[in-house]
C-alpha positions in Angstrom: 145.5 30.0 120.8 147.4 28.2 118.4 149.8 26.5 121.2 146.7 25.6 123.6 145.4 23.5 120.8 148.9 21.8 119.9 149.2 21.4 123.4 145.7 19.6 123.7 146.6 17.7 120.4 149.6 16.6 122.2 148.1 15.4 125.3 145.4 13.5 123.8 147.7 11.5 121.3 149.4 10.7 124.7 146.1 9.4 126.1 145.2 7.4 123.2 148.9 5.4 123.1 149.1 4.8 126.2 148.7 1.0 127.0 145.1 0.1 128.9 145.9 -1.9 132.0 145.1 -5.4 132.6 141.3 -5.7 134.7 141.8 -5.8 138.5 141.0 -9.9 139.5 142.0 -9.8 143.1 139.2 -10.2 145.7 141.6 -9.6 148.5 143.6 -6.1 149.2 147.2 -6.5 148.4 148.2 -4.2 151.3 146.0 -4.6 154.3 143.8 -8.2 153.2 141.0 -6.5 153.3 137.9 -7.9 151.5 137.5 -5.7 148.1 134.6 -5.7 145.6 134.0 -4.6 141.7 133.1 -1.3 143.3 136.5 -1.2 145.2 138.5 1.8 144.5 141.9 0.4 142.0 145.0 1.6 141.6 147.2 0.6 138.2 150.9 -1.0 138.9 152.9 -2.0 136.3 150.6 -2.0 133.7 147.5 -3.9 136.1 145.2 -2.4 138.2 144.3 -3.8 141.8 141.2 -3.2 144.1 142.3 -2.0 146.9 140.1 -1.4 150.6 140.8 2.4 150.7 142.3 4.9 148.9 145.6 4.8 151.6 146.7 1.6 149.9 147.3 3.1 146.7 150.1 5.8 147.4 152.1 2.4 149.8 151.0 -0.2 146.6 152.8 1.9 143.9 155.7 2.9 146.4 156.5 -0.4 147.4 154.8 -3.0 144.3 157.6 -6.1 145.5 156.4 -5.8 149.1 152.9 -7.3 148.2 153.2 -8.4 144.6 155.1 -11.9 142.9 157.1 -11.3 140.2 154.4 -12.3 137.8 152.3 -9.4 139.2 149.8 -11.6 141.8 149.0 -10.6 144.9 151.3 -12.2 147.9 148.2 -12.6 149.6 146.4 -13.9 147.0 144.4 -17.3 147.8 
């Protein structure tokens, strides 16, 4: 019982330092162009989240970030 708590302990001080990511901005989906809303699902890359149109777009958006992001983290598509 004792190492279930520590282990909890452990995983929420882990929770509460990590960083929270900068709001998602983009109205446009970084990997297909899609249109994306506030209710948009979002994925978080290097420390910012992104709408994206469907949940596909997350596993290609963290797999390949330089294909559709600028080095300062804005969409390639991004008007």
């Amino acid at each position: 019982m004792k190492k279930l708590l520590l282990a909890l302990a452990v995983a929420a001080a882990a929770l509460a330092a990590a960083p929270t990511p900068k709001p998602a901005t983009n109205t446009l989906c970084p990997v297909l162009g899609g249109k994306v809303t506030a209710k948009s699902p979002t994925v978080v890359v290097k420390g910012q989240e992104y709408r994206i149109c469907c949940m596909g777009c997350d596993s290609e958006l963290k797999a390949n970030p330089d294909k559709f992001l600028k080095p300062d983290g804005t969409p390639k598509n991004a008007k």
